[in-house]
C-alpha positions in Angstrom: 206.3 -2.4 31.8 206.5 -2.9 35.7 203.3 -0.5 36.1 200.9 -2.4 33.6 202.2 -5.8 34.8 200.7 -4.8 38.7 197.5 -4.4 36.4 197.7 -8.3 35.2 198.8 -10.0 38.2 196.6 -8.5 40.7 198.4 -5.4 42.3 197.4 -2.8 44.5 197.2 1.2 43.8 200.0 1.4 46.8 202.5 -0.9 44.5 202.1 1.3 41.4 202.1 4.7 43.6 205.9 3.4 44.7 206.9 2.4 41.5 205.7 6.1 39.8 208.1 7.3 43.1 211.0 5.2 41.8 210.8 5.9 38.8 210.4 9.9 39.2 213.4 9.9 41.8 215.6 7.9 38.4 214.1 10.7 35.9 214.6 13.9 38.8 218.3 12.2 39.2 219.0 12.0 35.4 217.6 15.5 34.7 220.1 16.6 37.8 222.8 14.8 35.7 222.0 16.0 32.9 221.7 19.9 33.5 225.8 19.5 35.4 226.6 18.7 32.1 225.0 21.4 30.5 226.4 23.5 32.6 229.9 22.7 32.2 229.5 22.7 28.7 228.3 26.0 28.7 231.1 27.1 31.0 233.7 25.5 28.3 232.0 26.7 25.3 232.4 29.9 26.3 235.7 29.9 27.2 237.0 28.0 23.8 237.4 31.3 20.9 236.6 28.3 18.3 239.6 29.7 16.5 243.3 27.9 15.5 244.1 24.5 15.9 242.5 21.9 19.4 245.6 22.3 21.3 244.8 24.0 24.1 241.3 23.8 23.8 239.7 24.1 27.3 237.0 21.4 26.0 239.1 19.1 24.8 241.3 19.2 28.1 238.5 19.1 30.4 237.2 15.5 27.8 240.8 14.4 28.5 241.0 15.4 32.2 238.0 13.1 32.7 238.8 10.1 29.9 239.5 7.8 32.8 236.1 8.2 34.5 234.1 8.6 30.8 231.7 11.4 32.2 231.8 14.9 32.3 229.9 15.0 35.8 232.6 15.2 37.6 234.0 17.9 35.7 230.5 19.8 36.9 231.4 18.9 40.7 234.7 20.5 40.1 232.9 23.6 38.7 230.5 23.7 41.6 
């Protein structure tokens, strides 16, 4: 990885503290990501009786809503 490379060619502890930064600001984004999606989910799943047939199915419209962008995210800005 980047961090164990600064280890071989010579780098300082102020290179690998702002690539641990980086990379936490990537992993706090994704988690951010990640819990919208929960919670839209969560909001759908409850909503959907999981009885009869998909038409209608508030999940399945809110997948189809956002086909064109391939993410639910923006689903969860729409919720928020």
């Amino acid at each position: 990885t980047a961090l164990l490379d600064l280890q071989d060619n010579g780098g300082t502890k102020s290179a690998v503290k702002t690539l641990t930064n980086r990379k936490l600001e990537q992993i706090n984004a994704k988690i951010t990501d990640l819990e919208s999606m929960r919670d839209v989910l969560q909001s759908l799943n409850k909503r959907c009786s999981g009885r009869g047939n998909v038409a209608g199915c508030p999940i399945i419209e809110a997948l189809a809503d956002n086909d064109d962008s391939q993410s639910i995210t923006k689903t969860a800005s729409k919720a928020s």
